[in-house]
C-alpha distance (Angstrom), angle and dihedral (degrees) to the residues before:
residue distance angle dihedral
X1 . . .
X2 4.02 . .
X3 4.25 89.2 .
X4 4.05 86.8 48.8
X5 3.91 98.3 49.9
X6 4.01 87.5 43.7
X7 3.90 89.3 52.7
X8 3.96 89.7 45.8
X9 3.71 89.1 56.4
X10 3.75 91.3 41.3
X11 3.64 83.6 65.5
X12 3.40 98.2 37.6
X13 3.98 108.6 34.1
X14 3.82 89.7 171.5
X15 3.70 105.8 59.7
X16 4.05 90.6 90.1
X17 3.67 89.9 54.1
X18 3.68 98.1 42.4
X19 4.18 91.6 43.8
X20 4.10 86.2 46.4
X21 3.75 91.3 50.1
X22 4.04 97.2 45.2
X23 3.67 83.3 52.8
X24 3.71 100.8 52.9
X25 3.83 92.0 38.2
X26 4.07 79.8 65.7
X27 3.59 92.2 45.2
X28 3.29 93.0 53.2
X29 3.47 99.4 52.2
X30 4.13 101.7 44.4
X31 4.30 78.1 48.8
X32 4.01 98.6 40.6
X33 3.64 109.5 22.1
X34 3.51 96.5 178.7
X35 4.01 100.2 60.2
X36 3.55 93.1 92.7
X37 4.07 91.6 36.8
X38 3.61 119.8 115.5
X39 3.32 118.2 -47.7
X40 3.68 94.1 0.6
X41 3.92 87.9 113.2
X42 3.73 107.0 73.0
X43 4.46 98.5 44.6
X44 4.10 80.4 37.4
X45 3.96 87.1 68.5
X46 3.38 101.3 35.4
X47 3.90 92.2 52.2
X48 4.21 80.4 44.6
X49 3.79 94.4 53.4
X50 4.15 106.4 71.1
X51 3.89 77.9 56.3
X52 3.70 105.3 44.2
X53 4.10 84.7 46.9
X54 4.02 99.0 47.2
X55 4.26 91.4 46.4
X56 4.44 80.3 46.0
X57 3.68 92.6 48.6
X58 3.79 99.4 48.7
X59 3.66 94.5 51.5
X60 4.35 100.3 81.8
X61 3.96 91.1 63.1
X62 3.78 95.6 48.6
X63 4.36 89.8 45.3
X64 3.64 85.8 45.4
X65 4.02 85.5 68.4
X66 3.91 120.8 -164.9
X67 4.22 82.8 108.5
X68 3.38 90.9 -60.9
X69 3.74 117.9 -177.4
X70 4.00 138.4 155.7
X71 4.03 118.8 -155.1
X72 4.14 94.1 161.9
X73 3.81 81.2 74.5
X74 3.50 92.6 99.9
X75 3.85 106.3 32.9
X76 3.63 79.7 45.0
X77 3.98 90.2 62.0
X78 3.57 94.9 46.5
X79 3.84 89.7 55.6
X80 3.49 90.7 53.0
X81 3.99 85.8 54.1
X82 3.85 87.8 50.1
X83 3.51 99.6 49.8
X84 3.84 89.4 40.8
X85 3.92 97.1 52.3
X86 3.91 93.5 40.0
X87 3.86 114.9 28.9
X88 3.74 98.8 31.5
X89 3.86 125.8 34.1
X90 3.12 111.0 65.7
X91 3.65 90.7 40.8
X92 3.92 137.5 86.6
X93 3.79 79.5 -102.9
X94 3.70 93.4 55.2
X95 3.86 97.8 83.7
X96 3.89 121.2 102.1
X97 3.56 91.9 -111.5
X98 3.42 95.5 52.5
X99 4.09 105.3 32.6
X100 3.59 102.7 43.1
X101 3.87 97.1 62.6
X102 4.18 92.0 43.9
X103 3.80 82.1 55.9
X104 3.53 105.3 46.7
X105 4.00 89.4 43.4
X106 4.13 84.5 47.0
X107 4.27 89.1 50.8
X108 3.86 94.6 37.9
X109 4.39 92.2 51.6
X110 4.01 84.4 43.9
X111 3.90 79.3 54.8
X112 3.58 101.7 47.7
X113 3.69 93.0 37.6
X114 4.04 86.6 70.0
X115 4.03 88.9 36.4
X116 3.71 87.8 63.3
X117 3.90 101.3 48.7
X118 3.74 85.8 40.8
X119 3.94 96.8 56.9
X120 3.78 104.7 15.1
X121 3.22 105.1 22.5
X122 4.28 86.9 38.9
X123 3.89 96.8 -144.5
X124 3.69 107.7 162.5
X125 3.72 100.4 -93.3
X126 4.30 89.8 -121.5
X127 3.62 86.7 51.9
X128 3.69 100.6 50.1
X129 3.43 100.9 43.8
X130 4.05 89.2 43.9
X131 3.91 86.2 57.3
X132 3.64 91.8 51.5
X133 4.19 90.6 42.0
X134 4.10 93.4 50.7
X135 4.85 81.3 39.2
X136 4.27 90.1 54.3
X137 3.84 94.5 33.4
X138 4.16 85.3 56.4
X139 3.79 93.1 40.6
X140 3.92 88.7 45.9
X141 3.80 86.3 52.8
X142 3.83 98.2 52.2
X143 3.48 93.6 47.7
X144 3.75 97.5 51.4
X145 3.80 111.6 15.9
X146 3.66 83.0 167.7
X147 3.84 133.0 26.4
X148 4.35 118.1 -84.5
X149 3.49 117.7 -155.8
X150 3.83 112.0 -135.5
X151 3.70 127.1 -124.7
X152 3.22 113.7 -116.9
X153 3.79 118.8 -75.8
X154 3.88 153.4 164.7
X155 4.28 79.7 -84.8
X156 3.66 96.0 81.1
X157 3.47 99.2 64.3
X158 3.65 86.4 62.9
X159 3.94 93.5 72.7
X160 3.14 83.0 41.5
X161 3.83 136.9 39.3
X162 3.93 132.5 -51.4
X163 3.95 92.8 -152.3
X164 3.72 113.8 -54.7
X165 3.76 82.3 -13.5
X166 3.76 137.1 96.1
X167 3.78 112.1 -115.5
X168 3.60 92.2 -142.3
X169 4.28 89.9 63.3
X170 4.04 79.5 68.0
X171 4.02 101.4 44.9
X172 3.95 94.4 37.8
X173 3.70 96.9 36.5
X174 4.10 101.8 44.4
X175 3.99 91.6 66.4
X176 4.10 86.6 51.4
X177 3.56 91.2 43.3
X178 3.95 85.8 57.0
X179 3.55 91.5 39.4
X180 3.53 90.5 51.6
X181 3.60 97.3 48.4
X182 4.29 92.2 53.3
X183 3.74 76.0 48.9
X184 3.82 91.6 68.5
X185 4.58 85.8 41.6
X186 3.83 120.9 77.5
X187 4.22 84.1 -112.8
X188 4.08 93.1 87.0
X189 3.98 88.8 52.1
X190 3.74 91.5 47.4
X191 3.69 96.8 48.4
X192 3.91 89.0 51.1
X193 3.51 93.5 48.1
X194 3.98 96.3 49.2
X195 3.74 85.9 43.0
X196 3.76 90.4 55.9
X197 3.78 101.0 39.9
X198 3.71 121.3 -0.3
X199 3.54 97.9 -172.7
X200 3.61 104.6 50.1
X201 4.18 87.2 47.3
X202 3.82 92.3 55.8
X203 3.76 93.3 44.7
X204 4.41 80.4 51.6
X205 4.48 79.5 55.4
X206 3.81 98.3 -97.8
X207 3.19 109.5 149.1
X208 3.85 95.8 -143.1
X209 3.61 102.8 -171.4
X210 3.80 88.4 64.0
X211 4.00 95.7 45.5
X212 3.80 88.5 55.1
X213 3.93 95.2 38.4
X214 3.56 77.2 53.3
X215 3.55 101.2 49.0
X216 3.63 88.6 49.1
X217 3.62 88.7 60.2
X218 3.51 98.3 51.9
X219 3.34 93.2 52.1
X220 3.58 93.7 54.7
X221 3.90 91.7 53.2
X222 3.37 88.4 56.0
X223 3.77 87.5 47.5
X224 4.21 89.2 57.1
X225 3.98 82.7 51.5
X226 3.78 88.1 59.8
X227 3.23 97.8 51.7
X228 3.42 93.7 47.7
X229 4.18 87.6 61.4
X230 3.69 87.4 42.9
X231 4.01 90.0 65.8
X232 4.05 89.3 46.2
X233 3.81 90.3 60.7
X234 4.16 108.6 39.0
X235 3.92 81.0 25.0
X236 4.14 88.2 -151.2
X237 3.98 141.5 78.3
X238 3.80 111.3 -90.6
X239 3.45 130.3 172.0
X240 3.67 93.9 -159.6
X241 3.62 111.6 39.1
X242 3.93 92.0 85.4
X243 3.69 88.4 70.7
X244 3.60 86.8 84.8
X245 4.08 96.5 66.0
X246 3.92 98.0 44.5
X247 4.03 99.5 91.9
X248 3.94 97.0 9.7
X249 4.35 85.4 62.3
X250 4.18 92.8 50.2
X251 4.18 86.9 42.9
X252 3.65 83.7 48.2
X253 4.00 97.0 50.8
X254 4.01 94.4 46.2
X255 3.89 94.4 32.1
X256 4.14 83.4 59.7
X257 3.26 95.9 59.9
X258 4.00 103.1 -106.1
X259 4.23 113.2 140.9
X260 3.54 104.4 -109.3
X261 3.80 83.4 -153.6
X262 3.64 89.0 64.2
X263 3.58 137.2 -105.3
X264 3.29 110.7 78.4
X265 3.83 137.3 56.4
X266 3.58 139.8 65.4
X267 3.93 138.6 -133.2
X268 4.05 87.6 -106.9
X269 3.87 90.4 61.6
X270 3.75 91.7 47.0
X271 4.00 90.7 52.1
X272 4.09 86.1 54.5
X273 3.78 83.5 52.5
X274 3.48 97.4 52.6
X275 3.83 99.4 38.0
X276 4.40 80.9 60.4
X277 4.13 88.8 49.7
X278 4.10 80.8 48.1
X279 3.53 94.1 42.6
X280 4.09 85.0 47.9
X281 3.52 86.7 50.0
X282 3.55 93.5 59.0
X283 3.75 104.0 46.4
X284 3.56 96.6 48.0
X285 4.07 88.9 48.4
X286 3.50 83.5 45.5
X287 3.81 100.1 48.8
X288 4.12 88.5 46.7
X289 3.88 91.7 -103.6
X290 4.23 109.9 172.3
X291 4.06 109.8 -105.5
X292 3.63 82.5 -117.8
X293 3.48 99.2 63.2
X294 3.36 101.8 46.6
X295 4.12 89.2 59.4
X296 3.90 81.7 57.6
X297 4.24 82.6 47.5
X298 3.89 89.0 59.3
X299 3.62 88.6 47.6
X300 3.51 102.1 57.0
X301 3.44 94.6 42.1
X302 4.29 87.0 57.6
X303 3.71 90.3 55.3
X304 3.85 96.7 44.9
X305 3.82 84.8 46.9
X306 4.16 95.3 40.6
X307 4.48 87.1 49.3
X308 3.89 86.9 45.8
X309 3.37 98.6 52.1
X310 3.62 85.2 42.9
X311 3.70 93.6 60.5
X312 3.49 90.7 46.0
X313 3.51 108.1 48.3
X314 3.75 99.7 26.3
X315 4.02 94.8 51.2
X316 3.87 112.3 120.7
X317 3.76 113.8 -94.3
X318 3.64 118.1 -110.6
X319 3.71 111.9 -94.3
């Protein structure tokens, strides 16, 4: 019976996540009625989003395999908020048009940056991307040793709503869309299979140092789309506020299902992960649970997630 569960969830990685999530979506509303009152939807999603992004952005270093792993994600985000809030609105540069693009291209060379002392440079990939965390934390802090407020800006409306729409459809849903559309390219298929056996992909001629510098990359644009969310909900530069994303994003990854091994996963299973950690959030906020605890919350939902996906990925094939 235990071999037969572990091969269901082989198949379907997700169902933990999804079954965890339907239960604290109940939770939440016996404890907090009103989060699904009128209203609540629109500021529910934007507050969501920063979350949903972070989990989404960590997952192309853990499929890339070979221990891959990114914890600048969430320094990286509040950068982009920093630079965002103090360098570009207000500015020529501060449009849309203009801003977006300079902060994706910022987020995706942060990316590649830790890509390339990962896989040429062959940094261990917790020690790289720990450098780079403890580099943007420090750079975040001498830009804004104390919080600015930002002038107002096209970023609101992405806490809020785009029209009849919430904002948080456009910040959550434009790194699927992307993922979605390598999907339908031979670059999701050769991520997976460098992620789950290096060797045997570059003896196929992938060149696996650029799939994972790559992945790295990606991940990091993803990271600049975070941040950009992050500034639509506290609506300010703060050097500090990204503090919140740096465990709940690697609970979210292995909570949704995605081998932290590499391999196998996706960026929609690591937004069901993080919606639970949100949804966790919530209820404990809700309930009057201490700040404190609910960091030691996060972490016990990582290691039930981490000796799950152990279990499941790890089990003895079938002979």
């Amino acid at each position: 019976m235990r071999v037969h569960l572990l091969g269901r969830l082989g198949r379907w990685p997700t169902t933990p996540g999804l079954v965890f999530g339907v239960a604290l979506f109940v939770a939440n509303l016996i404890a907090l009625p009103s989060f699904v009152g009128s209203g609540q939807l629109t500021p529910t999603l934007g507050t969501l989003a920063p979350f949903a992004i972070a989990g989404m952005a960590s997952t192309p270093a853990f499929l890339s395999g070979g221990g891959g792993i990114d914890l600048s994600i969430a320094p990286l985000m509040g950068l982009i908020n920093i630079v965002l809030v103090t360098q570009l609105l207000g500015t020529p540069l501060g449009t849309p048009v203009m801003a977006i693009p300079i902060l994706l291209a910022l987020g995706a060379a942060v990316g590649a940056t830790n890509g390339v002392l990962i896989a040429r440079l062959r940094f261990p990939p917790v020690i790289a991307t720990l450098g780079t965390f403890f580099v943007l934390s420090g750079l975040d802090l001498s830009l804004v040793p104390n919080p600015v407020n930002e002038s107002a800006g096209w970023t609101n409306a992405l806490a809020g709503s785009v029209g009849p729409i919430p904002g948080a459809v456009f910040t959550v849903g434009g790194p699927l869309v992307l993922w979605l559309l390598l999907r339908r390219t031979a670059y999701d298929g050769t991520v997976l299979a460098v992620g789950d056996h290096d060797a045997t992909a570059f003896s196929a001629g992938v060149n696996v140092d650029a799939v994972r510098i790559s992945a790295y990359a990606v991940g990091g644009l993803i990271a600049a789309v975070g941040g950009i969310a992050l500034t639509a909900l506290i609506r300010s530069a703060d050097a500090q506020t990204f503090s919140d994303y740096v465990l709940a994003a690697l609970a979210a990854v292995a909570l949704g299902g995605t081998n932290l091994a590499g391999g196998r996963g996706g960026l929609l299973a690591s937004a069901i992960g993080a919606t639970c950690i949100f949804l966790l959030n919530n209820l404990l906020s809700a309930v009057n649970v201490s700040s404190q605890f609910i960091q030691v919350a996060y972490g016990g939902v990582l290691l039930v997630a981490v000796s799950l996906g152990a279990l499941v990925f790890n089990r003895p094939k079938a002979r």
